[in-house]
C-alpha positions as CSV (number, residue, x, y, z in Angstrom):
1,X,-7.9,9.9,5.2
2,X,-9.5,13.3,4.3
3,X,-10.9,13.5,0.4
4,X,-8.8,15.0,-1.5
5,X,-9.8,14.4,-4.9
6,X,-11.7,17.6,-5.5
7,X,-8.2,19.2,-5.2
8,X,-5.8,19.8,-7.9
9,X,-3.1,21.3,-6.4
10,X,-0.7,18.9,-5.8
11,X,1.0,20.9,-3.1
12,X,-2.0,21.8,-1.3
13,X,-2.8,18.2,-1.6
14,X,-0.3,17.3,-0.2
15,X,-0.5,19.2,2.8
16,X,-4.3,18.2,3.7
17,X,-2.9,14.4,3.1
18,X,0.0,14.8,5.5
19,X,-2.1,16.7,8.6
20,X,-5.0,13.8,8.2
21,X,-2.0,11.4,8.8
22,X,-0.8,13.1,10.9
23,X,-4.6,13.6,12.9
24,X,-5.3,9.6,12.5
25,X,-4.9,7.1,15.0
26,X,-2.3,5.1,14.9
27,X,-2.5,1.7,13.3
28,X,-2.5,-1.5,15.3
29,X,0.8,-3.4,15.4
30,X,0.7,-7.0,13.2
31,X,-0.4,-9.5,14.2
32,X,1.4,-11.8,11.8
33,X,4.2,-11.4,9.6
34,X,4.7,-9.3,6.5
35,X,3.8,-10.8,3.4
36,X,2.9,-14.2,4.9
37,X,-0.7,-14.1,3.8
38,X,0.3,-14.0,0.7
39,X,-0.7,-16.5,-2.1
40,X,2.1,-18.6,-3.0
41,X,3.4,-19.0,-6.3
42,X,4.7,-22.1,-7.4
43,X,7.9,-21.8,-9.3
44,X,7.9,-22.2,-13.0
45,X,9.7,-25.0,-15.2
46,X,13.0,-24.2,-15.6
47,X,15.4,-25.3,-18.6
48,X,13.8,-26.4,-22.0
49,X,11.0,-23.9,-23.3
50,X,7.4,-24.8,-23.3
51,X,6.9,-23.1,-26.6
């Protein structure tokens, strides 16, 4: 995406941001499923406080 930090108006930024998405190639599709790589939380203990 083009640099737009050097900018500071927002609307102009916003512009620039848009035609460089527009301009970039589009992204490949997945190859596995959202969220799936993900580390895994394990659940908490429920009921009676630990504190």
């Amino acid at each position: 995406m083009a640099d737009t930090k050097k900018i500071t108006d927002k609307a102009e930024r916003k512009k620039l941001k848009r035609a460089a998405r527009k301009k970039a190639a589009p992204k490949a599709e997945r190859t596995y499923a959202r969220g799936s790589h993900k580390r895994k939380v394990k659940k908490m203990a429920r009921g009676q406080s630990k504190r």
